[in-house]
N, CA, C and O atoms as a Tripos MOL2 file, in Angstrom:
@<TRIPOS>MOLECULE
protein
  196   195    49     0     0
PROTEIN
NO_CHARGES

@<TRIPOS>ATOM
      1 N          55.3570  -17.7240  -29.1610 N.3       1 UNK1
      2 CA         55.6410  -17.9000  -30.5720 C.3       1 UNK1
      3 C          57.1450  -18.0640  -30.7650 C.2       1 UNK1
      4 O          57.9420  -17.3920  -30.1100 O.2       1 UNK1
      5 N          57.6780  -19.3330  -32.0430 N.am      2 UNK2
      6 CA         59.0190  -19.1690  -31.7700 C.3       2 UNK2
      7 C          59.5740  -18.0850  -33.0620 C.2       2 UNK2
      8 O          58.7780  -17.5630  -33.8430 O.2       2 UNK2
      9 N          60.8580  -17.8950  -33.1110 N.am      3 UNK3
     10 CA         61.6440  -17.1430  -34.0920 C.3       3 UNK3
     11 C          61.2450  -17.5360  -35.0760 C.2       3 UNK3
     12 O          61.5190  -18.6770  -35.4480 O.2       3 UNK3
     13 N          60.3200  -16.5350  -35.9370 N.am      4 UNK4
     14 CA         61.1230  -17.3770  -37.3180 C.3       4 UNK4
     15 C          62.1390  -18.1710  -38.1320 C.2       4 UNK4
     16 O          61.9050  -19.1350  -38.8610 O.2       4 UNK4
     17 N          63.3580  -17.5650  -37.8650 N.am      5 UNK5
     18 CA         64.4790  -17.6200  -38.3620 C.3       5 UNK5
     19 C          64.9850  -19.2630  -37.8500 C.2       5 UNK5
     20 O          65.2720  -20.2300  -38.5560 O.2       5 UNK5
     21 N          64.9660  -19.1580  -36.6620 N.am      6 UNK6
     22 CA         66.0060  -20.2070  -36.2680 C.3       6 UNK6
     23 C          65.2800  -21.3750  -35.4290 C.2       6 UNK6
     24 O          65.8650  -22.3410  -34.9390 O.2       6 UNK6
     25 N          63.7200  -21.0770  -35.3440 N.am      7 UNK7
     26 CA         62.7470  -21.6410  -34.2720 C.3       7 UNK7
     27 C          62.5330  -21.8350  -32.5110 C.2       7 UNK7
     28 O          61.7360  -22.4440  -31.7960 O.2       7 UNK7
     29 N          63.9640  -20.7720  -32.2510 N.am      8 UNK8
     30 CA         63.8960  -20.9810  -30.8900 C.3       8 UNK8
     31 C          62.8850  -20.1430  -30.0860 C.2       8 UNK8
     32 O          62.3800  -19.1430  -30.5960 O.2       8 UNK8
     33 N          62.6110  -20.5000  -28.9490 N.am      9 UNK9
     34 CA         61.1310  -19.2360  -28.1660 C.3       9 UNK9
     35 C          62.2840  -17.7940  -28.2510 C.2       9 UNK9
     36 O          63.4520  -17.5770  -27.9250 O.2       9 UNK9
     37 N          61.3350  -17.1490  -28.7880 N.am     10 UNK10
     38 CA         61.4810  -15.5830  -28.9540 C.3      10 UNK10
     39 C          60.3730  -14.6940  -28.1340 C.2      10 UNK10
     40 O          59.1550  -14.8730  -28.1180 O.2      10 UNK10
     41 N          61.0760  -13.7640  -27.5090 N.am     11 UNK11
     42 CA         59.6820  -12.7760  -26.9670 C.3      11 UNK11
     43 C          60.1670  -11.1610  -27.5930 C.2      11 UNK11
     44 O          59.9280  -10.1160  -26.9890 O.2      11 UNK11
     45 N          60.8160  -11.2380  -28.7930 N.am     12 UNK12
     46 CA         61.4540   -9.7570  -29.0920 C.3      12 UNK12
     47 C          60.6120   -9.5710  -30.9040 C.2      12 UNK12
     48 O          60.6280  -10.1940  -31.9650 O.2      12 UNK12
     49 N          60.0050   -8.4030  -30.3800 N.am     13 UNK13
     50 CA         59.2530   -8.1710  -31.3290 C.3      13 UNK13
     51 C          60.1230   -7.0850  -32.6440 C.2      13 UNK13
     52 O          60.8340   -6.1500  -32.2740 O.2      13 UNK13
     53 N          60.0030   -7.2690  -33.5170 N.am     14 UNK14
     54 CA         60.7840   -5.9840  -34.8500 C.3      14 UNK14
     55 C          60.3700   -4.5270  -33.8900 C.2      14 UNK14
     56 O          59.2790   -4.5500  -33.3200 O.2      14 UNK14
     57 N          61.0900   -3.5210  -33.7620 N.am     15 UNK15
     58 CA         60.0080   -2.1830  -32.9920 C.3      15 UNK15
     59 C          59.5830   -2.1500  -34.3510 C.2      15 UNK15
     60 O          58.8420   -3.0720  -34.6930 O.2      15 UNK15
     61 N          59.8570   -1.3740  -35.1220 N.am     16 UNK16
     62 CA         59.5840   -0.5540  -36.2000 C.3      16 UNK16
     63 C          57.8210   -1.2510  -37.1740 C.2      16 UNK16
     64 O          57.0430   -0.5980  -37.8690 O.2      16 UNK16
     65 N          57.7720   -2.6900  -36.8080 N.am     17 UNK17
     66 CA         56.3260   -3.2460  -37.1130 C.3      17 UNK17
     67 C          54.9840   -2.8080  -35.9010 C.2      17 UNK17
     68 O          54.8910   -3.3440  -34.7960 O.2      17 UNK17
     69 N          54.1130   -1.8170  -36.3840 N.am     18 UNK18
     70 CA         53.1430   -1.8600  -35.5560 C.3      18 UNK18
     71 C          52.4660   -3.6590  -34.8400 C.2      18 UNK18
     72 O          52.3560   -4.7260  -35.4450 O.2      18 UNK18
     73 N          52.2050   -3.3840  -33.6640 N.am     19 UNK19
     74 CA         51.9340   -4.4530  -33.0800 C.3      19 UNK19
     75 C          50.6600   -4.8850  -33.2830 C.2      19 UNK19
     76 O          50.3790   -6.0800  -33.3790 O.2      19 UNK19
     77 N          49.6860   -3.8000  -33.3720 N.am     20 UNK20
     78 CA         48.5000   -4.2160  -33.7520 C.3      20 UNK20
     79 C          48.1980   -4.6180  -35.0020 C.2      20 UNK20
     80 O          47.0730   -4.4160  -35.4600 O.2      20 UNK20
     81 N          49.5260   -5.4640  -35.9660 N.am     21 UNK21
     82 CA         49.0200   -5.6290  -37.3740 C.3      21 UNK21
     83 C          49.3100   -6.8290  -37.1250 C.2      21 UNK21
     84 O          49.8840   -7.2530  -36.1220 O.2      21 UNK21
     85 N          48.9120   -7.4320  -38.0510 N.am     22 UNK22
     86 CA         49.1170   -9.1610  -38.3460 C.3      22 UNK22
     87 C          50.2120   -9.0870  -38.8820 C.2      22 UNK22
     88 O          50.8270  -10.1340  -38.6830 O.2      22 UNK22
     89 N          51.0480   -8.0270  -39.7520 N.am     23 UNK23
     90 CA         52.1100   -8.3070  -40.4040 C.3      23 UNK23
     91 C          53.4360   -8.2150  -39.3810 C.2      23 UNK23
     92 O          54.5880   -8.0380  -39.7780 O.2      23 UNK23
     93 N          53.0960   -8.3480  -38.2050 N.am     24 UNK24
     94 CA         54.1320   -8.5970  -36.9140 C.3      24 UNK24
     95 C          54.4800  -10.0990  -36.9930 C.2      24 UNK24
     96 O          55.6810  -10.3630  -37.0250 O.2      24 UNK24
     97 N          53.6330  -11.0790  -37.0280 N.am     25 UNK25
     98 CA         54.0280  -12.1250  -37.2680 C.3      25 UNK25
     99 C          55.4080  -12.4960  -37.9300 C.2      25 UNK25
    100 O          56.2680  -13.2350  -37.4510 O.2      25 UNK25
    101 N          55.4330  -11.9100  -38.9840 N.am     26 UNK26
    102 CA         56.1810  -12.3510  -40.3970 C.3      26 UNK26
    103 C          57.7870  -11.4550  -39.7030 C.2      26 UNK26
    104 O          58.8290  -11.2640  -40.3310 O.2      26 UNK26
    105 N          57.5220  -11.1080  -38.4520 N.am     27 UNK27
    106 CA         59.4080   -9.9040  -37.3700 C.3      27 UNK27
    107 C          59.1250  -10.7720  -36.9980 C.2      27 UNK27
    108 O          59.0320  -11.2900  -38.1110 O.2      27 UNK27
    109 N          58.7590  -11.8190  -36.1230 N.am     28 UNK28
    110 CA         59.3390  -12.0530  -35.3570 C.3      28 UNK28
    111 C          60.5640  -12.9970  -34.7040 C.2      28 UNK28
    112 O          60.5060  -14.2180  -34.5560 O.2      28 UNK28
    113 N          61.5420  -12.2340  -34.3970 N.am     29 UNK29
    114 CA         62.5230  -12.9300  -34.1850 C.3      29 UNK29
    115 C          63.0950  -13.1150  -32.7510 C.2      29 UNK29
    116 O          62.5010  -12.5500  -31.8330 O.2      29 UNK29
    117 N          64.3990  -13.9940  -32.4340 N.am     30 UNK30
    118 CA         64.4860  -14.2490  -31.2070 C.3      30 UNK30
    119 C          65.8440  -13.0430  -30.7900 C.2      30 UNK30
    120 O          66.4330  -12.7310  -31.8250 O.2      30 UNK30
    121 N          66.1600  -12.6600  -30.1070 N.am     31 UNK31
    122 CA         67.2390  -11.6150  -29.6280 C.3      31 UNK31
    123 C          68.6790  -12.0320  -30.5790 C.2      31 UNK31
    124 O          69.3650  -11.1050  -31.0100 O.2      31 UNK31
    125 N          68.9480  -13.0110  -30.7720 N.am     32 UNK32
    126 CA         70.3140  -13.7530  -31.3590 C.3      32 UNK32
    127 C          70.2500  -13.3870  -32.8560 C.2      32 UNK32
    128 O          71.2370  -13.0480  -33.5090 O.2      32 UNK32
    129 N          68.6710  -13.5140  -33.4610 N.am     33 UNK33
    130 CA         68.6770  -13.5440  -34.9270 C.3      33 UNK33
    131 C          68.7280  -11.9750  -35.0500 C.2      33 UNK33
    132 O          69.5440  -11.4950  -35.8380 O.2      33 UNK33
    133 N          67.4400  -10.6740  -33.9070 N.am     34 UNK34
    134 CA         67.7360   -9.7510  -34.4120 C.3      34 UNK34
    135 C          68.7560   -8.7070  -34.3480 C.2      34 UNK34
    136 O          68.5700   -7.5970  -34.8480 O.2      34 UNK34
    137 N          70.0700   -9.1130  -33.6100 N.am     35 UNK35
    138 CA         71.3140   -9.0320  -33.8010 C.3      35 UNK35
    139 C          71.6610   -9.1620  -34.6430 C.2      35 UNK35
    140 O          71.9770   -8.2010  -35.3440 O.2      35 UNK35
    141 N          71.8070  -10.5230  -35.0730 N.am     36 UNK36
    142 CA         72.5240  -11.1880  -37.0530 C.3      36 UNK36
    143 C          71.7600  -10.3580  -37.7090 C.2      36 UNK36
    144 O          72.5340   -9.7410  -38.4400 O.2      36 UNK36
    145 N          70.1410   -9.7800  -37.9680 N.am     37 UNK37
    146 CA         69.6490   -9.3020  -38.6610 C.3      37 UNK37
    147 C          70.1510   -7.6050  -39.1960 C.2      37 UNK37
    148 O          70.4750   -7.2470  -40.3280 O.2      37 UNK37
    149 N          70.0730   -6.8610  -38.0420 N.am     38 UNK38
    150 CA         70.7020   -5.6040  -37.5900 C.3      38 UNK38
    151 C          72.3810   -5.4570  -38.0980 C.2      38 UNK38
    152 O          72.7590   -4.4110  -38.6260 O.2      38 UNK38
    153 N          73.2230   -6.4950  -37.8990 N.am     39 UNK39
    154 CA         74.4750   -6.6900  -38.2260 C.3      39 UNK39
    155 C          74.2800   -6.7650  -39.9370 C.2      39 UNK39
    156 O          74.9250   -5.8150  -40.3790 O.2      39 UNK39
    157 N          73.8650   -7.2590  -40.6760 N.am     40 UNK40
    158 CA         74.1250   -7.4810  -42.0180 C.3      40 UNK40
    159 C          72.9390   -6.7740  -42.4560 C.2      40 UNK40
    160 O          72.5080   -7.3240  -43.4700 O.2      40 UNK40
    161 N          72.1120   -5.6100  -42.0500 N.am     41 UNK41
    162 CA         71.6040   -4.4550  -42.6450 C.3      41 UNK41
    163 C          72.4980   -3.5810  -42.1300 C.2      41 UNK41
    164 O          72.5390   -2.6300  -42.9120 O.2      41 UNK41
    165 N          73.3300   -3.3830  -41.1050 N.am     42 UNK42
    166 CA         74.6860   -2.1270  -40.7300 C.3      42 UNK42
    167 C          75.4580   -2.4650  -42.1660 C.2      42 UNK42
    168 O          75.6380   -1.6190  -43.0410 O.2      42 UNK42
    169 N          75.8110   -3.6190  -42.2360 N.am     43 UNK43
    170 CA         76.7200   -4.0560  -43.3650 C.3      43 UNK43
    171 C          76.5200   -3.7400  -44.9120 C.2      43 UNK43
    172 O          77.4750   -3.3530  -45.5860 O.2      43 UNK43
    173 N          75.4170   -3.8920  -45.3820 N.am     44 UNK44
    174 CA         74.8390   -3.5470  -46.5110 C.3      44 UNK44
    175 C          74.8200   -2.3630  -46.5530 C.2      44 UNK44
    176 O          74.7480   -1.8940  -47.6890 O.2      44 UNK44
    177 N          74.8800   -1.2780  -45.2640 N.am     45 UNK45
    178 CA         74.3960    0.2140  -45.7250 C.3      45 UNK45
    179 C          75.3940    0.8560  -45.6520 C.2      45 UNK45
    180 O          75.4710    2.0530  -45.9270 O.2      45 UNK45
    181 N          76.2750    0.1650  -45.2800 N.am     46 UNK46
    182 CA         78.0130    0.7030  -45.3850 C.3      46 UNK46
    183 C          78.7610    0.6990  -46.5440 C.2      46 UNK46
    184 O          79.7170    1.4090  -46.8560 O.2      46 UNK46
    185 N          78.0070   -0.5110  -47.3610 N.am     47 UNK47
    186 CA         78.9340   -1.0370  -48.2780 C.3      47 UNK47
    187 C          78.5190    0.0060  -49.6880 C.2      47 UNK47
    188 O          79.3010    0.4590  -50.5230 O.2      47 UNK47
    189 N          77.0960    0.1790  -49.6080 N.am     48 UNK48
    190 CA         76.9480    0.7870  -50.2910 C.3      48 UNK48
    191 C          77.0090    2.6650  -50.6770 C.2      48 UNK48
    192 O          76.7840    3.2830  -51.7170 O.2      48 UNK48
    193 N          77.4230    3.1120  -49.2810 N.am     49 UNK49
    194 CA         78.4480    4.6520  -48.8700 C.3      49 UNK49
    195 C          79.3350    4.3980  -49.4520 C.2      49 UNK49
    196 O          80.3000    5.1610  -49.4710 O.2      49 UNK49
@<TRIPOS>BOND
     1     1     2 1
     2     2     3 1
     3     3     4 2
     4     3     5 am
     5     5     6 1
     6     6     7 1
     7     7     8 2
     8     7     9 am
     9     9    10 1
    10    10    11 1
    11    11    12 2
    12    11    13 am
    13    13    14 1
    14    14    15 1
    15    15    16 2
    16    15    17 am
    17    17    18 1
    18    18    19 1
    19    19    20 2
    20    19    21 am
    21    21    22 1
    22    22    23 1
    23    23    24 2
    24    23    25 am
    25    25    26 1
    26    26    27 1
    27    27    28 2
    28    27    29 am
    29    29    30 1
    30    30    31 1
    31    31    32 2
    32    31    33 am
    33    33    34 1
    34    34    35 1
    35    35    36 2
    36    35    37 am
    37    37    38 1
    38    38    39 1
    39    39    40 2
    40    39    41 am
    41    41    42 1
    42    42    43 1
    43    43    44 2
    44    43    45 am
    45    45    46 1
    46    46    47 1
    47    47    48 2
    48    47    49 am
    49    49    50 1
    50    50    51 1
    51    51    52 2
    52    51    53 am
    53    53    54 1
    54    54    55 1
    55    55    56 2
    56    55    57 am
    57    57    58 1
    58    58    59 1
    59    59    60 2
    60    59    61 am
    61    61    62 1
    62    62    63 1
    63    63    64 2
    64    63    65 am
    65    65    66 1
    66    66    67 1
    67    67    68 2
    68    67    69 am
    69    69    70 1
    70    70    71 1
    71    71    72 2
    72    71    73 am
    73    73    74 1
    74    74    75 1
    75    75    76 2
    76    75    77 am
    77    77    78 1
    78    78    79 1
    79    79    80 2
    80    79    81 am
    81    81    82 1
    82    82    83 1
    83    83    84 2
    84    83    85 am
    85    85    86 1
    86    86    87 1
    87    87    88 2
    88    87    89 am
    89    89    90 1
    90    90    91 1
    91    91    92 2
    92    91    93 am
    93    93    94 1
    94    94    95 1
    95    95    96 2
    96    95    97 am
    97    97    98 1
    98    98    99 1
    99    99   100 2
   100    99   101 am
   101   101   102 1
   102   102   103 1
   103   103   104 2
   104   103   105 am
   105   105   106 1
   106   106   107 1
   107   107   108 2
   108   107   109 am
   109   109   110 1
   110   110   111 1
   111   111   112 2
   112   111   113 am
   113   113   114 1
   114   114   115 1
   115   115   116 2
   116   115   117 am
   117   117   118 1
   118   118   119 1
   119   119   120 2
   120   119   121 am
   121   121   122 1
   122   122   123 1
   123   123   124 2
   124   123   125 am
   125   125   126 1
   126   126   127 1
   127   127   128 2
   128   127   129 am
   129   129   130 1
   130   130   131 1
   131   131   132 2
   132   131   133 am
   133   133   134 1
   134   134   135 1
   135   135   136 2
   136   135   137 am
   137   137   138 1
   138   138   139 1
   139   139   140 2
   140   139   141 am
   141   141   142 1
   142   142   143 1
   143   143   144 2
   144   143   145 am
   145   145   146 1
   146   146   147 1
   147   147   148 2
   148   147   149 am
   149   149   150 1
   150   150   151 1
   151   151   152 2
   152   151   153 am
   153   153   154 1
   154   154   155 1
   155   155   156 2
   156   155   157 am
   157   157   158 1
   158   158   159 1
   159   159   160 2
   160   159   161 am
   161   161   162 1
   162   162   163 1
   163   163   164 2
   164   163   165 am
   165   165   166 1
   166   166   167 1
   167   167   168 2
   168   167   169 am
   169   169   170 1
   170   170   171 1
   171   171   172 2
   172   171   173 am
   173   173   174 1
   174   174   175 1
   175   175   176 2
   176   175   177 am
   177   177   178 1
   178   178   179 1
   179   179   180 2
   180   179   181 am
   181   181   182 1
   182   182   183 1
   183   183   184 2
   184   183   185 am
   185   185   186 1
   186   186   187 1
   187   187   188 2
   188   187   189 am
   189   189   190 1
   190   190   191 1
   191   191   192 2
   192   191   193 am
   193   193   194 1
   194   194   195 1
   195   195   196 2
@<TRIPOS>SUBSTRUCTURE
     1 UNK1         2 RESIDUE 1 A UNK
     2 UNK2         6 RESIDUE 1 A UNK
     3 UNK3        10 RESIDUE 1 A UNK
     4 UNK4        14 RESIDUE 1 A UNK
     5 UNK5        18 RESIDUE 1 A UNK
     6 UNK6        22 RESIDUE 1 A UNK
     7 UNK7        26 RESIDUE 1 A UNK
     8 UNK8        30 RESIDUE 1 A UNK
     9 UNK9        34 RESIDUE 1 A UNK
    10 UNK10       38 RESIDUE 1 A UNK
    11 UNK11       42 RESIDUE 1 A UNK
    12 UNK12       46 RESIDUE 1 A UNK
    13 UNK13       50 RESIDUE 1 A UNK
    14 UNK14       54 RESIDUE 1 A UNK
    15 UNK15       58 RESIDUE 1 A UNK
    16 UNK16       62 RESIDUE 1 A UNK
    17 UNK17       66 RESIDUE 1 A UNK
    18 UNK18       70 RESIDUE 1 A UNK
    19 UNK19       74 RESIDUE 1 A UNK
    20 UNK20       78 RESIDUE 1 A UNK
    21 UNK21       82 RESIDUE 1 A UNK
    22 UNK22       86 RESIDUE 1 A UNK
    23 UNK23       90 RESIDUE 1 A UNK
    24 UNK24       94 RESIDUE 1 A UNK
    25 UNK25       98 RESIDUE 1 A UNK
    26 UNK26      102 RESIDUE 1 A UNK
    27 UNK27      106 RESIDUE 1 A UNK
    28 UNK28      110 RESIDUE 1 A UNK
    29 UNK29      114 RESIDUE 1 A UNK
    30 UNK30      118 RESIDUE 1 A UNK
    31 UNK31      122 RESIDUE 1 A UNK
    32 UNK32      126 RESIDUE 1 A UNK
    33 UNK33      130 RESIDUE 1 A UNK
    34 UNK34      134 RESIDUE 1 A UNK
    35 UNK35      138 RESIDUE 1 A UNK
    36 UNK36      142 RESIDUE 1 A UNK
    37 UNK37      146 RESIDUE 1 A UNK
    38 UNK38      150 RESIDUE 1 A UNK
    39 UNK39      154 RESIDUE 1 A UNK
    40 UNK40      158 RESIDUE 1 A UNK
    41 UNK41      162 RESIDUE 1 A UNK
    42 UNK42      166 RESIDUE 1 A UNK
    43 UNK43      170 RESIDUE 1 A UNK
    44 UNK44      174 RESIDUE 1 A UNK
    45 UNK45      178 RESIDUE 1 A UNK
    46 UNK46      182 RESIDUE 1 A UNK
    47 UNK47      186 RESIDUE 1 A UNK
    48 UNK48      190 RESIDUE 1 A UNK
    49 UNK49      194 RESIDUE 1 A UNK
């Protein structure tokens, strides 16, 4: 399956989405995006401390 985000092959699943749900689909991203992703939720939760 590729990334959502950016369409490249991804094999890195969200942890925090159980795997046995269909709503895993809708994480999945490739290692690059869930970096950028992780980076600008650090960012948002700073800004708002």
């Amino acid at each position: 399956m590729n990334c959502r985000r950016c369409g490249k092959d991804g094999k890195y699943w969200n942890d925090t989405i159980d795997p046995e749900t269909e709503s895993k689909h809708l994480f999945y991203l490739c290692k690059d995006c869930q970096k950028k992703l992780f980076s600008m939720i650090g960012e948002f939760l700073e800004a708002r401390e």
